[in-house]
C-alpha positions as a Python dict, from the first residue, in 0.01 Angstrom:
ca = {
    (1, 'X'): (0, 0, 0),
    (2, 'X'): (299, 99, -181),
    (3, 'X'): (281, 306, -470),
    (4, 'X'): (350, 157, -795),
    (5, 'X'): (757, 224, -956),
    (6, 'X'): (699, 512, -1233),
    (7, 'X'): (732, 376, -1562),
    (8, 'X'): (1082, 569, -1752),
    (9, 'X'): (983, 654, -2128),
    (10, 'X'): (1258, 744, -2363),
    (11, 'X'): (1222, 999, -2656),
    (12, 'X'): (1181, 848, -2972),
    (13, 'X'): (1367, 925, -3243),
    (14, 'X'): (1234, 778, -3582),
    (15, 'X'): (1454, 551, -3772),
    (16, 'X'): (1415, 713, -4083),
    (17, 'X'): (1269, 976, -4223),
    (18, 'X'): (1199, 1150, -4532),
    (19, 'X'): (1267, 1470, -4703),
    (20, 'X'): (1163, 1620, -5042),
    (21, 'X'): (1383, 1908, -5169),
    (22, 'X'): (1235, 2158, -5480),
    (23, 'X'): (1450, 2306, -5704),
    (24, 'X'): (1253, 2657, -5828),
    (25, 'X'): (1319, 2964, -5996),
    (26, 'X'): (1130, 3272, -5798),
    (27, 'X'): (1228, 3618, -5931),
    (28, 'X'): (1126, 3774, -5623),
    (29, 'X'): (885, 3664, -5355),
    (30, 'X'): (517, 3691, -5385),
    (31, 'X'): (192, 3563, -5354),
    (32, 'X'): (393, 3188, -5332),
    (33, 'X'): (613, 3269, -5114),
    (34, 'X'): (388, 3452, -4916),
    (35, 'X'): (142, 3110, -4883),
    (36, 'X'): (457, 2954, -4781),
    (37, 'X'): (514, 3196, -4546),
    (38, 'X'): (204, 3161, -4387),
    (39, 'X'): (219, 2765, -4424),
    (40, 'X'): (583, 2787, -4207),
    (41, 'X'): (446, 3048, -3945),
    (42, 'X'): (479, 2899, -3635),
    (43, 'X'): (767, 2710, -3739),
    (44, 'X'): (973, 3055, -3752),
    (45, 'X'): (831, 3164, -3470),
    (46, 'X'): (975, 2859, -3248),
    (47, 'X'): (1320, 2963, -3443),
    (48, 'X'): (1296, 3353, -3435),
    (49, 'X'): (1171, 3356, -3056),
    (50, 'X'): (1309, 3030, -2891),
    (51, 'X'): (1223, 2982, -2522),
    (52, 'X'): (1195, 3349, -2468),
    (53, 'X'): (867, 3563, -2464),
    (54, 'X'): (783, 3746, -2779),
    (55, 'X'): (734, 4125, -2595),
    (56, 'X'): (1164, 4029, -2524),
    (57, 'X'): (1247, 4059, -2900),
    (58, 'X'): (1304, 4386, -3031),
    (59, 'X'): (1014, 4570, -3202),
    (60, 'X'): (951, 4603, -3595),
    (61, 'X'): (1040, 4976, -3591),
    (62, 'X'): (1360, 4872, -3406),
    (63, 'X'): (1443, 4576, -3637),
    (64, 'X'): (1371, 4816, -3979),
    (65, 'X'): (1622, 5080, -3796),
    (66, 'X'): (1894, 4775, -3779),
    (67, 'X'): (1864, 4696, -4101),
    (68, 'X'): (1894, 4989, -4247),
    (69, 'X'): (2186, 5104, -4020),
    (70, 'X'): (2354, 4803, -4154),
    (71, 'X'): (2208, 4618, -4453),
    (72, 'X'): (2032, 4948, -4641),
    (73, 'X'): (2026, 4792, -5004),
    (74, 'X'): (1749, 4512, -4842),
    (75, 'X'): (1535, 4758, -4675),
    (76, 'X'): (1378, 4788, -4996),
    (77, 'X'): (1330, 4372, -5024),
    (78, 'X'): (1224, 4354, -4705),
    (79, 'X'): (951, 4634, -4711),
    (80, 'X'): (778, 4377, -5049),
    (81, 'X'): (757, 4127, -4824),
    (82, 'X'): (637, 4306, -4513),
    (83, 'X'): (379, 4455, -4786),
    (84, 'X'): (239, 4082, -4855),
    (85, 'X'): (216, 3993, -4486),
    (86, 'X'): (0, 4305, -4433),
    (87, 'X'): (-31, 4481, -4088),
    (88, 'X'): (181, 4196, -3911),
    (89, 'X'): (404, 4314, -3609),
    (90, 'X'): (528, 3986, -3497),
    (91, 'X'): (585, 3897, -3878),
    (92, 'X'): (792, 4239, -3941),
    (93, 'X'): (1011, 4132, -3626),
    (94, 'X'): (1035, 3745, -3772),
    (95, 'X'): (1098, 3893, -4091),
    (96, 'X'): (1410, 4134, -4008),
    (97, 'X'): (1617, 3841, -3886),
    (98, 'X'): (1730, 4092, -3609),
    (99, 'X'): (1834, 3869, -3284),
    (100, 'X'): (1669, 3549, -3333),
    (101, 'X'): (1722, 3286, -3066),
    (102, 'X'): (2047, 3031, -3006),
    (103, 'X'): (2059, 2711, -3212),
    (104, 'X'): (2284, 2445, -3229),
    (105, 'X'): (2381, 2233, -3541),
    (106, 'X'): (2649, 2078, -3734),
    (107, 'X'): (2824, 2154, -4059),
    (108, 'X'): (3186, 2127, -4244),
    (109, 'X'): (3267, 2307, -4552),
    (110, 'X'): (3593, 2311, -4725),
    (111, 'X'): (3749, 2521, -5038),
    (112, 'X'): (3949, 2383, -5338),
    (113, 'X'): (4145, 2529, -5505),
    (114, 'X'): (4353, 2248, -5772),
    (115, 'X'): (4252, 2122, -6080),
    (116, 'X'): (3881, 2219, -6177),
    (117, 'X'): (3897, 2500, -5949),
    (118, 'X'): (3843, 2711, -5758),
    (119, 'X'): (3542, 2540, -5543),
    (120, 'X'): (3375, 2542, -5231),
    (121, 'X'): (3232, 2235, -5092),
    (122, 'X'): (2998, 2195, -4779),
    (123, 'X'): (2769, 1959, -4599),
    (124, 'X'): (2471, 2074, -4454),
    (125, 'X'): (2363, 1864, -4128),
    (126, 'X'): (2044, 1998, -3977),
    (127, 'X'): (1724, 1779, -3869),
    (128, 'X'): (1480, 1762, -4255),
    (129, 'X'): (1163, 1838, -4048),
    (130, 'X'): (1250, 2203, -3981),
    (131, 'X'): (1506, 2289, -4289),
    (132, 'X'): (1341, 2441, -4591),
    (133, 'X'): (1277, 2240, -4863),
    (134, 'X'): (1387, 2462, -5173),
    (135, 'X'): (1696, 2528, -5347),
    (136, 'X'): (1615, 2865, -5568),
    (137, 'X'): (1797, 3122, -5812),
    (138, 'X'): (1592, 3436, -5822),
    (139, 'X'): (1676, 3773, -5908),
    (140, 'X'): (1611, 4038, -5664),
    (141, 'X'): (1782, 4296, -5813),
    (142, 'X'): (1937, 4244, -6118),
    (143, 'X'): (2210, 3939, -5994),
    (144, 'X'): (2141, 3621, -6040),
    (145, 'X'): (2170, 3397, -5693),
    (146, 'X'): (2170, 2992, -5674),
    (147, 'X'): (2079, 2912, -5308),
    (148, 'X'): (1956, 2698, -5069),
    (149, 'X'): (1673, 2926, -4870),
    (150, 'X'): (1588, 2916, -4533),
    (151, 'X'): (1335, 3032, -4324),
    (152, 'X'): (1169, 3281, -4299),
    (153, 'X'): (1236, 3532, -4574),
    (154, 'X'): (1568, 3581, -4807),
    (155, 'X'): (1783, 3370, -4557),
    (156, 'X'): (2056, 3148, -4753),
    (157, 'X'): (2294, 2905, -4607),
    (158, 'X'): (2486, 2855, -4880),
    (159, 'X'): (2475, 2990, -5203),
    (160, 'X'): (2641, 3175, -5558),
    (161, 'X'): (2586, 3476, -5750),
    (162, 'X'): (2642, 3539, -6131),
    (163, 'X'): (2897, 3739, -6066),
    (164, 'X'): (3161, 3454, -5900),
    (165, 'X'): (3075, 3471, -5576),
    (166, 'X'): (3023, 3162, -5347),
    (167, 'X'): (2960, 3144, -4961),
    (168, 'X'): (2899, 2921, -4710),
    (169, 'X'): (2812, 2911, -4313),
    (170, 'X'): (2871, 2712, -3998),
    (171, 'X'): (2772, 2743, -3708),
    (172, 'X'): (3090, 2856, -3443),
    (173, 'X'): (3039, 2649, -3146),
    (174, 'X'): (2872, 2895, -2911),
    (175, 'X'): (2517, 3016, -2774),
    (176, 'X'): (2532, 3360, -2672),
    (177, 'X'): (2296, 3584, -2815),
    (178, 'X'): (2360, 3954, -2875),
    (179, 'X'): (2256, 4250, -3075),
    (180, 'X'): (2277, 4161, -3431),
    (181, 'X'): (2154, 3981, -3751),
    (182, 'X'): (2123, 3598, -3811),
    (183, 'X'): (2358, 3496, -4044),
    (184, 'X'): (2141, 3355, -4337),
    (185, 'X'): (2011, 3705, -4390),
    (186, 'X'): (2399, 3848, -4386),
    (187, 'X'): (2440, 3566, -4643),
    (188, 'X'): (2185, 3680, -4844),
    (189, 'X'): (2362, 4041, -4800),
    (190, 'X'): (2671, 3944, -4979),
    (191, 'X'): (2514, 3725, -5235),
    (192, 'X'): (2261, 3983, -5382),
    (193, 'X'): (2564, 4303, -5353),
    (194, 'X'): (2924, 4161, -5398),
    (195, 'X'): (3165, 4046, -5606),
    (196, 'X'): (3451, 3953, -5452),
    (197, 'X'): (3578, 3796, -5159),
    (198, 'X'): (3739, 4149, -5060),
    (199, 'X'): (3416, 4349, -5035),
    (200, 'X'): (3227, 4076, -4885),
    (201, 'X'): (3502, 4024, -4598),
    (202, 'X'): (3426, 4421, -4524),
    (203, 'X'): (3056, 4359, -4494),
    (204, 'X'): (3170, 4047, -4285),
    (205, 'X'): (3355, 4224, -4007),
    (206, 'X'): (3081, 4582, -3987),
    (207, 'X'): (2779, 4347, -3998),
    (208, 'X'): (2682, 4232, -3631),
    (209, 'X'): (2595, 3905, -3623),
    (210, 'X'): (2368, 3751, -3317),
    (211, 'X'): (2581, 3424, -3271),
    (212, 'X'): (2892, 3244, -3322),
    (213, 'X'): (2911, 3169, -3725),
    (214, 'X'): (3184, 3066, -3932),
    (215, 'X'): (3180, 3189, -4299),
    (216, 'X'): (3399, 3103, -4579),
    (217, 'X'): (3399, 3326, -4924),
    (218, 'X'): (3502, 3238, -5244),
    (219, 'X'): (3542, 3404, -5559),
    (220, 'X'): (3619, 3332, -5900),
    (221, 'X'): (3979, 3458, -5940),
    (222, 'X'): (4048, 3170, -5640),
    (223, 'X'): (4065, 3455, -5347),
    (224, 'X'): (3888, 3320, -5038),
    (225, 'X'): (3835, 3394, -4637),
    (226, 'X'): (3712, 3249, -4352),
    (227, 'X'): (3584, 3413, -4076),
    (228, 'X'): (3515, 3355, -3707),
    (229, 'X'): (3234, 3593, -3618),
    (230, 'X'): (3037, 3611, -3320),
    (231, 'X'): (2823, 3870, -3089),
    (232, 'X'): (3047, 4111, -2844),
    (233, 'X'): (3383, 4018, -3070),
    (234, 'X'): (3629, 4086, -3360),
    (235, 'X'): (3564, 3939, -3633),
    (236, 'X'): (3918, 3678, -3688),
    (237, 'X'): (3968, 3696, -4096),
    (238, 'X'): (4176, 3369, -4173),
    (239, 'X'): (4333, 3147, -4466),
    (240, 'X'): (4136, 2783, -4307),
    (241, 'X'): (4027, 2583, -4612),
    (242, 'X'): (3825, 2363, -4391),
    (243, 'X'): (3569, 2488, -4110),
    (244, 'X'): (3333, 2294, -3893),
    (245, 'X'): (3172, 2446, -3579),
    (246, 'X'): (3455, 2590, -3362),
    (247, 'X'): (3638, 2873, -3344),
    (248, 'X'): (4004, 2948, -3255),
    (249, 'X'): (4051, 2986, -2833),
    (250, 'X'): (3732, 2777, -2817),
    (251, 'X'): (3647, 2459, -2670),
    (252, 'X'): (3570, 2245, -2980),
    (253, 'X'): (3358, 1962, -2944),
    (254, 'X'): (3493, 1637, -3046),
    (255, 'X'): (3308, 1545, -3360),
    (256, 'X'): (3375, 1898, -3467),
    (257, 'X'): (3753, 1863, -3430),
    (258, 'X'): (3742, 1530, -3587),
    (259, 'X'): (3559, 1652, -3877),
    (260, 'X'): (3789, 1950, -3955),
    (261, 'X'): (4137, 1712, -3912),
    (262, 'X'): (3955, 1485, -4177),
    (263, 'X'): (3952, 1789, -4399),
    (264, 'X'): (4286, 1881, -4348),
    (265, 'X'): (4432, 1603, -4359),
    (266, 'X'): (4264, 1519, -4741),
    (267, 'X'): (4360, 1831, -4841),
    (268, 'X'): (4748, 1760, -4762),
    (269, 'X'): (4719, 1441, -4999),
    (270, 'X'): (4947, 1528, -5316),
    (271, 'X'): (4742, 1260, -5523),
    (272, 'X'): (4380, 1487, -5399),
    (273, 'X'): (4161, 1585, -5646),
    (274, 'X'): (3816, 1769, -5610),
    (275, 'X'): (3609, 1440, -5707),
    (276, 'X'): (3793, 1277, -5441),
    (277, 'X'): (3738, 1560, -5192),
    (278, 'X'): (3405, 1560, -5273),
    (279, 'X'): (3381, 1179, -5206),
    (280, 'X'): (3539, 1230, -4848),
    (281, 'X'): (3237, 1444, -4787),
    (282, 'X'): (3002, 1151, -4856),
    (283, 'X'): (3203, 910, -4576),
    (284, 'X'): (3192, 930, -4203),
    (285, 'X'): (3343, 1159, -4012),
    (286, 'X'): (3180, 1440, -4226),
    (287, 'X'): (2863, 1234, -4360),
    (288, 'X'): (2643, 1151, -4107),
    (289, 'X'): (2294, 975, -4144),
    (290, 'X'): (2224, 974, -3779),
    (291, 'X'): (1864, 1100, -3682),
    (292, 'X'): (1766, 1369, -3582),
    (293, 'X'): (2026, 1574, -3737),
    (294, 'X'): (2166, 1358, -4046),
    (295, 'X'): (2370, 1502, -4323),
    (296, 'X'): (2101, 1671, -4548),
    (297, 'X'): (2331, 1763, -4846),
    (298, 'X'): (2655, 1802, -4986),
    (299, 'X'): (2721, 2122, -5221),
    (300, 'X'): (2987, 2195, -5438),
    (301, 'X'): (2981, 2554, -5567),
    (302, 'X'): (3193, 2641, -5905),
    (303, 'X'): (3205, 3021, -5916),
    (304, 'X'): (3405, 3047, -6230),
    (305, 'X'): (3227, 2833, -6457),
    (306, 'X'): (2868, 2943, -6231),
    (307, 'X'): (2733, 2609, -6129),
    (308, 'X'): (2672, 2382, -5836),
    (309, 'X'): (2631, 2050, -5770),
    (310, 'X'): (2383, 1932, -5511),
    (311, 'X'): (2539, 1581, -5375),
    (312, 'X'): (2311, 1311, -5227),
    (313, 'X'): (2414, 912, -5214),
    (314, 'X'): (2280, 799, -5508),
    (315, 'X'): (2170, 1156, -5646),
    (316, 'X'): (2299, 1446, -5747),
    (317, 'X'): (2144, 1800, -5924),
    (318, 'X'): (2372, 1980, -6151),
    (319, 'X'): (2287, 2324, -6143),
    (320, 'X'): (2366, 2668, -6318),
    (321, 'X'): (2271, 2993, -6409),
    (322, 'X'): (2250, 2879, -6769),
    (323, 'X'): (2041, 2586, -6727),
    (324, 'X'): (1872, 2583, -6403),
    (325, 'X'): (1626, 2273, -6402),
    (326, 'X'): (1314, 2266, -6180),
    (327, 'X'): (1222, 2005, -6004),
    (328, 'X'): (1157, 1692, -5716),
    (329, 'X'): (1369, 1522, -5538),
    (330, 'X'): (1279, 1272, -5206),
    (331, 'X'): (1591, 1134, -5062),
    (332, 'X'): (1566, 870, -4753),
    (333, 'X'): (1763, 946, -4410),
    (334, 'X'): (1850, 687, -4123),
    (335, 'X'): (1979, 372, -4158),
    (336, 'X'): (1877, 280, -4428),
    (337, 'X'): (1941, 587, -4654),
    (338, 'X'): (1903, 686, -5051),
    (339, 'X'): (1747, 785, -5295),
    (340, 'X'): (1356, 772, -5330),
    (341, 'X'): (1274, 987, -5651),
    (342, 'X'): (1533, 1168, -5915),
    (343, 'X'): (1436, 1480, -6078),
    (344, 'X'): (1603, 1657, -6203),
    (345, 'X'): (1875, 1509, -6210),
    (346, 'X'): (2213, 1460, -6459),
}
């Protein structure tokens, strides 16, 4: 007798999903963050580790010594938090940031710099069961910092300081790993010490980073940078106003090229403004609602006048240092996307 034919079963991806984002004001971390630390555990793990066994990684005293060969002014910060997590040594290691594994995601971000300038505008694309759910402005030490936070301690992806300083981060295309920092902590770096695009471009290039990233800095006086960085090479400092995951001598993928030409290309119109930029960042090739990885937010960071907006279909937050509202927000992704709940919201 024959065997019967093996039945094929294809992965299913959900048509939509759902994704509720907090807007909160949290000084410094504590006993919260700490629950939500310990709520998000083995999420981090599967992000700090990857596919590769944890005794691989480097050890806590080795990932304290990195960070305070390059990052001293955190050391303190991240000694509080290794404090609340107790005698952890796989939480010290997740906690340093130092050589987490390869990941793979898309993003575009763009700067303006016309009428109701300067500004730096970004969407976010990353799958809303794994991204963090809060937007913040705390106040580690003594600056002021609007951000959206991700895992699993002080990483940003985007943010602003008080003092006129906005940055944003894609990923650049590749998946080596080498001997350096993820980028959300080097984020946080710049946000919580600099000023200006000039200093944070030198903590750009002596910083090692552990993959290929793509950073763009702006400041308040209009001065900005982006930067190709990547493990095992110099860091390329350049004048692009629009960056989406691939670096120059690369192999760019072709929704990445696309996306980046649709930038471009907006920004050459004489008759652009920054509402209508922003509205190209809500339309396809940059705006994607496509599950798993849809389109999460779009951000549009003011450094002079210190305020961001938060951009969904349907939704957006108006934020600033001034008046930072807390807050709910549940937006809808898949086909069928928008808005489920507004708050705050202007």
């Amino acid at each position: 007798m024959s065997a019967l034919p093996r039945k094929r079963f294809r992965s299913y991806t959900p048509r939509v999903m759902y994704k509720t984002f907090v807007a909160a004001r949290e000084d410094r971390p504590g006993e919260a963050w700490l629950s939500r630390f310990a709520a998000g555990r083995a999420e981090a793990e599967r992000w700090y580790f990857g596919q590769a066994p944890m005794a691989a990684s480097p050890s806590a005293k080795e990932c304290r010594a990195a960070l305070m060969q390059h990052m001293p002014e955190l050391v303190p910060h991240y000694e509080s938090a290794c404090d609340l997590v107790g005698d952890d040594e796989i939480a010290h290691r997740l906690l340093s940031h130092y050589r987490p594994a390869p990941e793979r995601y898309g993003c575009s971000q763009s700067v303006w710099l016309g009428k109701e300038g300067p500004a730096l505008i970004r969407n976010f694309d990353y799958p809303p069961d794994i991204v963090s759910d809060r937007f913040e402005m705390t106040d580690w030490s003594g600056v002021k910092v609007i951000a959206k936070m991700q895992r699993p301690w002080g990483g940003c992806v985007d943010g602003l300081n008080e003092e006129g300083l906005a940055a944003s981060v894609t990923l650049g295309g590749g998946r080596s790993q080498g001997l350096g920092f993820s980028i959300i902590l080097v984020m946080r770096y710049l946000l919580e010490n600099f000023r200006e695009v000039g200093e944070a471009v030198k903590a750009l290039c002596r910083i090692p980073v552990a993959l290929a990233q793509n950073v763009t800095v702006l400041d308040r006086a209009g001065s900005y940078a982006t930067l190709f960085l990547g493990p095992g090479q110099r860091p390329v400092i350049t004048r692009l106003k629009a960056c989406t995951n691939h670096q120059r001598g690369g192999r760019p993928s072709s929704s990445s090229l696309a996306r980046q030409q649709f930038v471009l290309q907006a920004l050459e119109d004489p008759s652009m403004s920054l509402e209508k930029l922003t509205d190209r960042f809500l339309q396809p090739p940059l705006y994607s609602m496509r599950l798993p990885q849809p389109t999460l937010y779009t951000a549009v960071y003011r450094p002079a006048e210190g305020r961001v907006d938060y951009i969904w279909p349907g939704n957006h937050w108006s934020q600033g240092f001034d008046g930072f509202e807390t807050g709910e927000y549940t937006h809808r992704y898949g086909s069928s996307g928008g808005p489920l709940a507004e708050s705050p919201a202007s």
